[in-house]
NUMAR-508084 format. One record per residue (C-alpha): residue number from 1; residue in one letter; x, y, z. Coordinates in Angstrom, 2 decimals. Last residue first. Layout:
N
<atom NUM, 'A', <X, Y, Z>>
...
//
This chain:
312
<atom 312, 'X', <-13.22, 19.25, 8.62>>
<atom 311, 'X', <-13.18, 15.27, 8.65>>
<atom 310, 'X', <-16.28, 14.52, 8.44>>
<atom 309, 'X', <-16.63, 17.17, 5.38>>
<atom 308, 'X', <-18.12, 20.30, 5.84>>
<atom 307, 'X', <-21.84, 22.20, 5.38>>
<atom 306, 'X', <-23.46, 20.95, 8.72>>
<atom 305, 'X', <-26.63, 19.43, 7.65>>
<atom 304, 'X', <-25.77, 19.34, 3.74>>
<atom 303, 'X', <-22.13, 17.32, 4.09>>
<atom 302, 'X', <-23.73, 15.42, 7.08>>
<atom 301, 'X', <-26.83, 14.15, 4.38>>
<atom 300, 'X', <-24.13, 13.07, 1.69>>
<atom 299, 'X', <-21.97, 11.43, 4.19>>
<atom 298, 'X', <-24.82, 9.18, 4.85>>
<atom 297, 'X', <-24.76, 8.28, 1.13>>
<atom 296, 'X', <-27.64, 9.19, -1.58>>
<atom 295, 'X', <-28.60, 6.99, -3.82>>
<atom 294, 'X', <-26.42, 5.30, -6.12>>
<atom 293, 'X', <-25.83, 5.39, -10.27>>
<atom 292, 'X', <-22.60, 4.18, -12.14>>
<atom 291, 'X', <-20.70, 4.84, -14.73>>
<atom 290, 'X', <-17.03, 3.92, -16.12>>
<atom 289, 'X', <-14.72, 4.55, -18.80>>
<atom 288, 'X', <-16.49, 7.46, -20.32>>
<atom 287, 'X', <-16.27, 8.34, -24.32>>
<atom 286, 'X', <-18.46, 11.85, -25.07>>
<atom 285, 'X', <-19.55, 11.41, -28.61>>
<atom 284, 'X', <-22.06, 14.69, -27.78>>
<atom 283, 'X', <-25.20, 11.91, -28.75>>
<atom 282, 'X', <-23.53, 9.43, -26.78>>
<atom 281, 'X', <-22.88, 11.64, -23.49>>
<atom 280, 'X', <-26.74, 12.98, -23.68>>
<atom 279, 'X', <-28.08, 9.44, -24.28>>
<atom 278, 'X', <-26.22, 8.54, -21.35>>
<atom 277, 'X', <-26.99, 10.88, -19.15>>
<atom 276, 'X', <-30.87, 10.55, -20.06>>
<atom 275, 'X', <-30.34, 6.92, -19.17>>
<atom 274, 'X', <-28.97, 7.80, -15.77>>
<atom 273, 'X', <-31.99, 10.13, -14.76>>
<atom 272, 'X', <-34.68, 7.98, -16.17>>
<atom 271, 'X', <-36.46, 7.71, -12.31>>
<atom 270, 'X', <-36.34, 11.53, -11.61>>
<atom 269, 'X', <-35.31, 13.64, -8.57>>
<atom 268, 'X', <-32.94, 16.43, -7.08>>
<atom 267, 'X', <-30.23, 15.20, -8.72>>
<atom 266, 'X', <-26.54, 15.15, -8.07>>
<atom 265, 'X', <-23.96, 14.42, -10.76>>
<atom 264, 'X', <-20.76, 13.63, -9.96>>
<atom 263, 'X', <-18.14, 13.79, -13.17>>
<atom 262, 'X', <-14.83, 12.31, -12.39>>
<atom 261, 'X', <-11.46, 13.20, -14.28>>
<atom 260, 'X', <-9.90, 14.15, -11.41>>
<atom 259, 'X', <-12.43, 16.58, -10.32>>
<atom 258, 'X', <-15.43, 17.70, -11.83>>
<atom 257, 'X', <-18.85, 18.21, -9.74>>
<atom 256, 'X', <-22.09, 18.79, -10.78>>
<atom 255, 'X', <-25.35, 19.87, -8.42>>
<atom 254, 'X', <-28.77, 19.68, -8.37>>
<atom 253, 'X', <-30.16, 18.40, -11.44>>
<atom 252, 'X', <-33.69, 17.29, -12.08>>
<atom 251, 'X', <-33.64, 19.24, -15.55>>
<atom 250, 'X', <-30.49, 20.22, -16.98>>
<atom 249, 'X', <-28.80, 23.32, -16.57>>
<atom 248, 'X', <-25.72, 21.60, -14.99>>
<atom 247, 'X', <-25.60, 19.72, -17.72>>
<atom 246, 'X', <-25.07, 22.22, -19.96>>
<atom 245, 'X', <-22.68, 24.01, -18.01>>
<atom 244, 'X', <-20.36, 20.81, -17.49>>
<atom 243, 'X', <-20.67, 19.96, -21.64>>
<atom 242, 'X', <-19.33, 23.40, -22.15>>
<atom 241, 'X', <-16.17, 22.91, -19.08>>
<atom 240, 'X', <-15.01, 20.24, -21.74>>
<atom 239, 'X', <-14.59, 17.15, -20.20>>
<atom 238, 'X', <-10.83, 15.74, -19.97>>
<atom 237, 'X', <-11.39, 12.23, -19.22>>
<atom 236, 'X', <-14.65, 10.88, -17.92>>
<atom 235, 'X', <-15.14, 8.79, -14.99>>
<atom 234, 'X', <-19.12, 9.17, -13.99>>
<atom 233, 'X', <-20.30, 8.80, -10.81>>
<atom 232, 'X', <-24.68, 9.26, -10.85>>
<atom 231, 'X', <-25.67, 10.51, -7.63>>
<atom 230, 'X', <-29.73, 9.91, -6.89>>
<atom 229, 'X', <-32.71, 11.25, -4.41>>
<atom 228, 'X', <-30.79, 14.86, -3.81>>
<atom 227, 'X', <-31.91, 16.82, -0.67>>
<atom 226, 'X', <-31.10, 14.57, 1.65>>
<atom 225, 'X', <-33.23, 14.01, 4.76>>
<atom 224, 'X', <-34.51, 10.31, 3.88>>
<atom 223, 'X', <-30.36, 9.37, 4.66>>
<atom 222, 'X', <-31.06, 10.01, 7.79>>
<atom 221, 'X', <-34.20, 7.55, 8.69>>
<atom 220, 'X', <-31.77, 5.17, 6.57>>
<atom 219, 'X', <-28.86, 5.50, 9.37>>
<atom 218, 'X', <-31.27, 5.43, 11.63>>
<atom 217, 'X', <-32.17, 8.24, 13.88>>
<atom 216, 'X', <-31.07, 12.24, 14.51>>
<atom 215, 'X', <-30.60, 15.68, 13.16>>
<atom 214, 'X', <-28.70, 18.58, 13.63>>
<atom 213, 'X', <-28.29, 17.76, 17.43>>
<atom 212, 'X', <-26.93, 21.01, 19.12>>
<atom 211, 'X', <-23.26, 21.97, 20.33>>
<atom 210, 'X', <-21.93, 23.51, 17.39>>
<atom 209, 'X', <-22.75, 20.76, 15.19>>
<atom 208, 'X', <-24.13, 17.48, 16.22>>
<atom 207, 'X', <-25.14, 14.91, 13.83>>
<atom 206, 'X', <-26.69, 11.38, 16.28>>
<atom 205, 'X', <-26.78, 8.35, 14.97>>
<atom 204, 'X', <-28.86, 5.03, 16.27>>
<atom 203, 'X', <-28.26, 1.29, 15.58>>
<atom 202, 'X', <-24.48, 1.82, 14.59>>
<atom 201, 'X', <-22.14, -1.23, 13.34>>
<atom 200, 'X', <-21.92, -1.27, 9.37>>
<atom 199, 'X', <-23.41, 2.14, 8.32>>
<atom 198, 'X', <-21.19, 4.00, 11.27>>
<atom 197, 'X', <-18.25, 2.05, 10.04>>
<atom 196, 'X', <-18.86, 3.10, 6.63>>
<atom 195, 'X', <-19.00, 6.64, 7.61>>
<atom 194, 'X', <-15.57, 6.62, 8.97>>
<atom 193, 'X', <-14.28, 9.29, 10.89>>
<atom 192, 'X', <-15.50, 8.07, 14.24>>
<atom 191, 'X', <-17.08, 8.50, 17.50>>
<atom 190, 'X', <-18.96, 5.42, 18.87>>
<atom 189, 'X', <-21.14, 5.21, 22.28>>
<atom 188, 'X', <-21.81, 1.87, 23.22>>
<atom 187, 'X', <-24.32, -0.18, 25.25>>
<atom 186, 'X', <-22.80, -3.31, 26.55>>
<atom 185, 'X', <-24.82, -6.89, 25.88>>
<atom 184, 'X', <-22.68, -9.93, 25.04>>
<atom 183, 'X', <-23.67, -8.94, 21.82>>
<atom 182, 'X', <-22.65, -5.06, 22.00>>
<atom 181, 'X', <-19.21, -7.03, 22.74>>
<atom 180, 'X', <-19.50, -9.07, 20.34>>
<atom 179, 'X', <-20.14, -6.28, 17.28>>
<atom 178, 'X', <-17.36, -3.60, 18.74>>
<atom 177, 'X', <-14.59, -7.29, 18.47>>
<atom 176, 'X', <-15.89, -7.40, 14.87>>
<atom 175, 'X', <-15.17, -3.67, 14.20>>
<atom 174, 'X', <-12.16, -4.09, 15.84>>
<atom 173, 'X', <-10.54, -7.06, 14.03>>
<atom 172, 'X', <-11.88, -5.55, 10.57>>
<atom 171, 'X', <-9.87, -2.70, 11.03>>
<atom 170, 'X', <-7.07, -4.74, 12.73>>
<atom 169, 'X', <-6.77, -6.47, 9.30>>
<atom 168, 'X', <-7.29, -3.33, 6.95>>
<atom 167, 'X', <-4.44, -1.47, 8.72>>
<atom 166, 'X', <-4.78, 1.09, 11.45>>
<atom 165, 'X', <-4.68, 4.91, 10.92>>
<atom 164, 'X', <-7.69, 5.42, 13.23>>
<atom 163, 'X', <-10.19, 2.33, 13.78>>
<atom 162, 'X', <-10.81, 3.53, 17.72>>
<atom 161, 'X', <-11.88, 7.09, 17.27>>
<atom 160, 'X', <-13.38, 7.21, 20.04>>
<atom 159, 'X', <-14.86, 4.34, 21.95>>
<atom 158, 'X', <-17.07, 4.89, 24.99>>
<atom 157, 'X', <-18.14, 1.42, 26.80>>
<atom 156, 'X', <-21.41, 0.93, 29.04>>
<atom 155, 'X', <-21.70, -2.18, 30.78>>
<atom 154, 'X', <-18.26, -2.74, 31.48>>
<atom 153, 'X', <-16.55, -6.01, 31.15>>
<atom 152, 'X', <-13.25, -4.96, 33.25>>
<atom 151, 'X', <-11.35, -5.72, 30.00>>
<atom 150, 'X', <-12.82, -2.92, 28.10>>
<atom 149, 'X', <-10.40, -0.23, 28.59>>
<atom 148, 'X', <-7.14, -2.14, 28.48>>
<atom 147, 'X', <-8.77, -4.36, 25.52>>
<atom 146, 'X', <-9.04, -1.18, 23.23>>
<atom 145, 'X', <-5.54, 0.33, 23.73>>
<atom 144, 'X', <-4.46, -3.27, 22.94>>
<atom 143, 'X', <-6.29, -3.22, 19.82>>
<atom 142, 'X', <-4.87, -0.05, 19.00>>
<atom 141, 'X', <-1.32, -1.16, 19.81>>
<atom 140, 'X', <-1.94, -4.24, 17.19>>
<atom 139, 'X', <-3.13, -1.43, 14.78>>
<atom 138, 'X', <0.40, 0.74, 15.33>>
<atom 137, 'X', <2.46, -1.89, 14.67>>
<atom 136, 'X', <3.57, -3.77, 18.17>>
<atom 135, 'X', <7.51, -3.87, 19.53>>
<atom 134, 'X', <7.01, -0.04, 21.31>>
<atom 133, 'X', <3.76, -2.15, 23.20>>
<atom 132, 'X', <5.59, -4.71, 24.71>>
<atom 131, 'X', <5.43, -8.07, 23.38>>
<atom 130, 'X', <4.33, -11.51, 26.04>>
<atom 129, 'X', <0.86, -11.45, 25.16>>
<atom 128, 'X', <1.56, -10.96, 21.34>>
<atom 127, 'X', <0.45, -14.32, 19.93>>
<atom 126, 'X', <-3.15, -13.97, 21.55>>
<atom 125, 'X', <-4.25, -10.28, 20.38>>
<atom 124, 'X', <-7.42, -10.91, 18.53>>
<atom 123, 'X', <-9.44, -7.91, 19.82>>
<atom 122, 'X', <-11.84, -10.06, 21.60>>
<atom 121, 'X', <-9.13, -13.19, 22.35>>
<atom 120, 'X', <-6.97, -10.63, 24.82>>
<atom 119, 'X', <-10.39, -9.22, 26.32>>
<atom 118, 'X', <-11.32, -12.89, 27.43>>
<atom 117, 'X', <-7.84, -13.65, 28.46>>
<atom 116, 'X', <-7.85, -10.41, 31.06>>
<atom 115, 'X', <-11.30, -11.75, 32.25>>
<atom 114, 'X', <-10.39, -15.19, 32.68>>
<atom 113, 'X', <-7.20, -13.83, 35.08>>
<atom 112, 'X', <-9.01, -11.30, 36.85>>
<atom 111, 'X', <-11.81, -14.02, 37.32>>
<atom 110, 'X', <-8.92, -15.89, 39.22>>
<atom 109, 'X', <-7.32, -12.62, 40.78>>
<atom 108, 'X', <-9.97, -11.07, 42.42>>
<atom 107, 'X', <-9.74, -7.83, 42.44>>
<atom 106, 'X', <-11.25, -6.64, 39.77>>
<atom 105, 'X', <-11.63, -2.68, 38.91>>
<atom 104, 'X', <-8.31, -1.54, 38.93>>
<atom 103, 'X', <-7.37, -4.64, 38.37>>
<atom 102, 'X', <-8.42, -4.73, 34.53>>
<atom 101, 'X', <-6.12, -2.12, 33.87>>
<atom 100, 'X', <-3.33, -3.49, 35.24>>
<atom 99, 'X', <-4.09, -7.26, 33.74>>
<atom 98, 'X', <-4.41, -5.51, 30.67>>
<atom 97, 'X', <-1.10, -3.80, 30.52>>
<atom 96, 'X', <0.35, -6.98, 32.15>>
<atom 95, 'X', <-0.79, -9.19, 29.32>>
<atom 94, 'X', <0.26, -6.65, 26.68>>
<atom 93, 'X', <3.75, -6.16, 28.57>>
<atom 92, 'X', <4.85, -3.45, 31.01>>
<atom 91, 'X', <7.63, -0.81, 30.36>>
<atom 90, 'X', <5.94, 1.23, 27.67>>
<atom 89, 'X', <2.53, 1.41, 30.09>>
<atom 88, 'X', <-0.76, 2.07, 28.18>>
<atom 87, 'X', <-2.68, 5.13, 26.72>>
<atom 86, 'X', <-3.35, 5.69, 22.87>>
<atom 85, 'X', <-5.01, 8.16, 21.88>>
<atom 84, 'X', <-8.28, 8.60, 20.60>>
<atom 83, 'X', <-9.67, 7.24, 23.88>>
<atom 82, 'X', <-11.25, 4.09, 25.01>>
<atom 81, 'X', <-13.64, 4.37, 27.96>>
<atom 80, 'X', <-15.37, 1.57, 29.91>>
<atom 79, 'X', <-17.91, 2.31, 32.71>>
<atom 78, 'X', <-19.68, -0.18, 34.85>>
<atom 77, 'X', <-16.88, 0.84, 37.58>>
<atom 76, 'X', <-17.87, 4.98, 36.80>>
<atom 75, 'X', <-21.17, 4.16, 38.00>>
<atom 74, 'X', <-20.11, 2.73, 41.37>>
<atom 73, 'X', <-17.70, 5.51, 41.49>>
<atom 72, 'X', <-20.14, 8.18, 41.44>>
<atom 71, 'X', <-17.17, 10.91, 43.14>>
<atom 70, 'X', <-17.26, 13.11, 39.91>>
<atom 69, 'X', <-20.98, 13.20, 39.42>>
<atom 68, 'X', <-23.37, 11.03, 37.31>>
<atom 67, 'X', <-27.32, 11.39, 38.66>>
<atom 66, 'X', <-28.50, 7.70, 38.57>>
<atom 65, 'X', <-31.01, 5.81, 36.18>>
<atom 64, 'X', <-27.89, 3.77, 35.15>>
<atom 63, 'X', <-25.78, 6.58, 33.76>>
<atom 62, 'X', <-28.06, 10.36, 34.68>>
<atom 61, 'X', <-26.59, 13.97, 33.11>>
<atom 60, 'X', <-28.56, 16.75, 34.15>>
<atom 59, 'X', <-28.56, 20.63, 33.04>>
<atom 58, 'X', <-27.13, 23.49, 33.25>>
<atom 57, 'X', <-23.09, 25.07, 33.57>>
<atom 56, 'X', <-20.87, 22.11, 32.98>>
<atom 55, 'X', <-18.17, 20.69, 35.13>>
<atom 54, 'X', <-15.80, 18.27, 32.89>>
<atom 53, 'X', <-14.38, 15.28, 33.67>>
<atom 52, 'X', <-17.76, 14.04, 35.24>>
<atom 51, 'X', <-17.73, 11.38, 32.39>>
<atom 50, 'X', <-21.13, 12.38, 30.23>>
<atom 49, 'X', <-19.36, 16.42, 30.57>>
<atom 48, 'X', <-16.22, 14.55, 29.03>>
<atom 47, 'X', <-18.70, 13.05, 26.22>>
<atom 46, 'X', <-20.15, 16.05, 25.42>>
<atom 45, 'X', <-16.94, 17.75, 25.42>>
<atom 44, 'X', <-15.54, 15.48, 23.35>>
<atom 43, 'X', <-18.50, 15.66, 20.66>>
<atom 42, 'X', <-19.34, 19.48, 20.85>>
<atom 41, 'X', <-18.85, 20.34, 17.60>>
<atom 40, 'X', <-15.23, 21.67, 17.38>>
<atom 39, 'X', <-13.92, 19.41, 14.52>>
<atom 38, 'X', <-17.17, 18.36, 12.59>>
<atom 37, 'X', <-19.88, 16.06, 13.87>>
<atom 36, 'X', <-20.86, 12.22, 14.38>>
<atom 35, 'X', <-22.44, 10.41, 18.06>>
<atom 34, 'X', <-23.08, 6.85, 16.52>>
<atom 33, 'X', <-24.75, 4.73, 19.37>>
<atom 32, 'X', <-24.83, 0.99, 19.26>>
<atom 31, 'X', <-27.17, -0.29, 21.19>>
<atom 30, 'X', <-28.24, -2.28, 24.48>>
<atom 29, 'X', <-29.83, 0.07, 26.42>>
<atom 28, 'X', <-30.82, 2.91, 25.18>>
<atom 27, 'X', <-28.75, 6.08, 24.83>>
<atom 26, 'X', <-30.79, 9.01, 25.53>>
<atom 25, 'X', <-30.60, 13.09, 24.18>>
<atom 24, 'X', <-30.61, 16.40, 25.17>>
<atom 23, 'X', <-28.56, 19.69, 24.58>>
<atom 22, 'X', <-28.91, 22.56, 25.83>>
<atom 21, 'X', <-26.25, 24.48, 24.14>>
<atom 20, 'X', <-22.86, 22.56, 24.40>>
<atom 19, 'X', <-19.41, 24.45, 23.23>>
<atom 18, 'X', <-21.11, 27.76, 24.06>>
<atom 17, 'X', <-18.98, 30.48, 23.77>>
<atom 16, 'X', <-18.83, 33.64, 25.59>>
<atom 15, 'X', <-16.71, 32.67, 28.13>>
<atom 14, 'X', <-16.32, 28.62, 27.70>>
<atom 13, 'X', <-20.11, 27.28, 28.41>>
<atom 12, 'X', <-21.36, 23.95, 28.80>>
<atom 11, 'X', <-25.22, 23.37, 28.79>>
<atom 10, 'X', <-26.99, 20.16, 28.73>>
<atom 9, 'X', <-30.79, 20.12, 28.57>>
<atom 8, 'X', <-31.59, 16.86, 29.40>>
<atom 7, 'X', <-29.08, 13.69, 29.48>>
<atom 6, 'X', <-30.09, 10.56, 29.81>>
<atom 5, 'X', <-27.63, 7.38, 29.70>>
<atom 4, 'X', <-28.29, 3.78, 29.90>>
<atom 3, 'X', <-31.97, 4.06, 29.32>>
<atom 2, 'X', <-34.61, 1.38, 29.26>>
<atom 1, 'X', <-35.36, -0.82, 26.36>>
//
């Protein structure tokens, strides 16, 4: 597959700080790229500098085999972005919102029109043409945010954060709407919250943290890179903090965890791990509701690469 975007040792400096420190990386065409980090690691303005809304200090950024600067229009016409927030007109309807969008880029007014529908049945917006957006719930106005930026069929689509504080329904809407259009062949770059939507729809993930890549591949190529090999859940009701230390000091384990009446167990190794726990909880006439084993999660390996939650 050739490469949509290339970008080689990407610097962008504020002062003293460096929000990107030579950073490099491809998107190939075709897929579904997961760009993940913390608050403050270089994901916005990675993907500004990407956009030519943001001048940078070294390096090259190249959409399309072709250097990206503020006046590549051509480039930026294959280009679809969908921010965080929401951006559309209060005083025009869905329809027109699209159509607007969608003629900034397409002028001609029949495949205007097809196009407009097209991105309308994507995110699953048909009985709502004719609404404004203050008369939608917040996930319809999401998947109208999303159809604005996509209608113009671009090649190569940025979506940020689009699945935030929307219901279930439009969850699913979106996620499905992501798959079809990666189908009808647009290479994507996805920011997000949720590590089960990175699982679900990502090919390739990139961890950055403080302006470098952490670590980088499949969603299973990561997950290789945790330290623990299984995390047995356990929901037990008022443990003594005894039985915590001695399992803690048990073989195999890395970590323990008690919160809420939940016991987390992470171990470093082992095959009998969970019927060891067992034995141990029967033998100390510890009564659990429920227990169950896993291996290790991709928000598991971010936790240990960059020390915080997702959402940190």
């Amino acid at each position: 597959m050739e490469n949509v975007i290339e970008i080689k040792e990407l610097t962008k400096k504020y002062k003293e700080l460096k929000a990107i420190d030579n950073l490099s990386f491809e998107v190939k065409e075709g897929e579904i790229l997961g760009l993940l980090g913390p608050n403050g690691s270089g994901k916005s303005t990675t993907i500004n500098c990407i956009l030519s809304l943001l001048n940078y200090n070294k390096g090259t950024i190249k959409i399309f085999g072709k250097e990206m600067k503020p006046d590549s229009y051509e480039i930026k016409s294959k280009i679809g972005v969908v921010f965080q927030d929401v951006a559309v007109f209060e005083e025009l309807t869905v329809y027109e919102n699209i159509d607007y969008f969608c003629g900034l880029y397409i002028k001609d007014k029949k495949t205007r029109k097809k196009y407009v529908e097209d991105a309308i049945n994507l995110v699953g917006i048909e009985e709502f043409k004719k609404f404004h957006p203050k008369q939608l719930s917040g996930g319809l106005l999401r998947r109208l945010n999303i159809a604005c930026g996509i209608a113009h069929k671009p090649k190569l689509i940025f979506l940020d954060e689009p699945t935030v504080a929307v219901d279930p329904q439009s969850r699913n809407n979106i996620l499905d709407g992501i798959k079809k259009l990666r189908n009808d062949g647009a290479t994507i770059v996805y920011t997000t919250h949720y590590m089960e939507e990175v699982e679900i729809l990502c090919d390739r993930i990139i961890i950055l943290d403080k302006g470098k890549i952490l670590a980088e591949g499949t969603s299973d190529k990561l997950k290789e890179l945790a330290k623990i090999e299984e995390k047995v859940t356990i929901e037990v009701n008022n443990l003594e903090e005894k039985y915590i230390k001695e399992i803690k000091q048990k073989q195999n384990v890395e970590n323990v965890k008690y919160d809420s009446n939940t016991l987390i167990i992470a171990y470093k190794e082992g095959k009998n791990n969970l019927v060891e726990l067992m034995e141990y909880l029967k033998n100390e006439n510890i009564n659990f509701n429920k227990i169950y084993s896993e291996r290790p999660t991709l928000n598991d390996v971010f936790l240990e690469l960059t020390g915080k939650e997702l959402r940190d």
